[in-house]
C-alpha positions as CSV (number, residue, x, y, z in Angstrom):
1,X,0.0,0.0,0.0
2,X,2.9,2.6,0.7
3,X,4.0,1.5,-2.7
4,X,0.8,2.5,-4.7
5,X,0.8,6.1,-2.5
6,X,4.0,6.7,-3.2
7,X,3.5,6.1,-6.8
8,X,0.9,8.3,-6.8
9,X,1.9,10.9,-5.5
10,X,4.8,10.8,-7.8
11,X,2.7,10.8,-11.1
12,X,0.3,13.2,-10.0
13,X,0.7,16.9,-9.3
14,X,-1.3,19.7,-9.3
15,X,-1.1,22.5,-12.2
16,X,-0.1,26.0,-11.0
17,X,-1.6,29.2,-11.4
18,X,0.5,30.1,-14.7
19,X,0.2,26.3,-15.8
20,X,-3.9,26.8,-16.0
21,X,-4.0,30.4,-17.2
22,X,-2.0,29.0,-20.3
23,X,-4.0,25.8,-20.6
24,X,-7.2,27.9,-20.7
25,X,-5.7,30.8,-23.3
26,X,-5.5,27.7,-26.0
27,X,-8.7,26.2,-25.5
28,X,-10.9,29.5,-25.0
29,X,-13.4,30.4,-27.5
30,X,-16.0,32.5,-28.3
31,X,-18.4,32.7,-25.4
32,X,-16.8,31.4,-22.7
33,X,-16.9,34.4,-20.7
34,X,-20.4,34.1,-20.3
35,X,-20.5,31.0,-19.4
36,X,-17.8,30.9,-16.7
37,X,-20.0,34.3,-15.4
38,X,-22.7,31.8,-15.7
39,X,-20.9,28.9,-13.2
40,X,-19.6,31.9,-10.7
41,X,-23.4,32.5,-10.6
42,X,-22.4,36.4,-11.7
43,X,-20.0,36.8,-8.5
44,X,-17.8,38.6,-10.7
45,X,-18.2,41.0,-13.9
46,X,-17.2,39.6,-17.7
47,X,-14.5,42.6,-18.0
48,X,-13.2,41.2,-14.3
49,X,-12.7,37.8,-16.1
50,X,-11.2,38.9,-18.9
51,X,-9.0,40.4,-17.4
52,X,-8.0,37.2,-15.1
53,X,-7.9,35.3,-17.7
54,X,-5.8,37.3,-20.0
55,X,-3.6,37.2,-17.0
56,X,-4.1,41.0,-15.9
57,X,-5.3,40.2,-12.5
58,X,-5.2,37.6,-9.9
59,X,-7.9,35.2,-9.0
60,X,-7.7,31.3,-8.0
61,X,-11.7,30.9,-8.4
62,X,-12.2,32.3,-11.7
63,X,-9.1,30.3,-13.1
64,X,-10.3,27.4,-11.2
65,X,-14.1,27.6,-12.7
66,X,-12.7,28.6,-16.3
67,X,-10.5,25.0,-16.3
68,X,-13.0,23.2,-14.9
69,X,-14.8,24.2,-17.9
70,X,-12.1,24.1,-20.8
71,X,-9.5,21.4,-19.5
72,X,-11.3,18.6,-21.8
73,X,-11.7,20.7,-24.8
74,X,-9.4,20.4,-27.7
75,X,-6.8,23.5,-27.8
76,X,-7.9,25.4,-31.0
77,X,-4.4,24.7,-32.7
78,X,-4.8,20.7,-32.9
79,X,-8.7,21.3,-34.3
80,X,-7.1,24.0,-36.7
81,X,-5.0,21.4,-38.1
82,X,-7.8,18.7,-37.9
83,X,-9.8,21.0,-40.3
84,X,-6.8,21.7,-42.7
85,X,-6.1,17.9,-43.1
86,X,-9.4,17.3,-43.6
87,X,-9.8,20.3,-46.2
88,X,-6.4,18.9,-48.0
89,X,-8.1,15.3,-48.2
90,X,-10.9,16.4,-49.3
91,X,-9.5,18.6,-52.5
92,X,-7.2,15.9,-53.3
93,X,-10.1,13.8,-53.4
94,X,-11.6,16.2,-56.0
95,X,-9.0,16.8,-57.8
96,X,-8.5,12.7,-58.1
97,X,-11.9,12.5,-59.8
């Protein structure tokens, strides 16, 4: 048993503060603002978010609530390239015919 804690505790940490705030600036979208507002049951203002999340102010909650909500979202740069293979497929495919 003090095997498996050990282990554990080895191969799992807890992000940081900086670690999140970048996370969440490659997944956020459109929208999101709103919605984190929304889970924070309108505690804070969308401008007060923004501004946490663009790394202007300081707060654990609204970073907390914002990767809560983004961490299992793809980050936008691995769906842009998703879309482009897909787009190069699909005129080659064309182009084939």
């Amino acid at each position: 048993y003090l095997f498996i804690y050990i282990y554990k505790q080895l191969n799992s940490y807890k992000m940081n503060y900086t670690q999140k705030i970048s996370k969440i600036a490659s997944k956020r979208r459109n929208g999101d603002v709103p919605r984190i507002s929304d889970v924070l049951e309108n505690d804070f203002s969308t401008s007060h978010i923004t501004n946490v999340l663009n790394g202007a102010r300081f707060n654990d909650r609204i970073v907390n609530a914002a990767y809560r909500l983004l961490y299992r979202r793809e980050s936008n740069a691995t769906k842009i390239s998703k879309l482009t293979t897909k787009l190069t497929e699909t005129k080659s495919m064309v182009a084939a015919k």
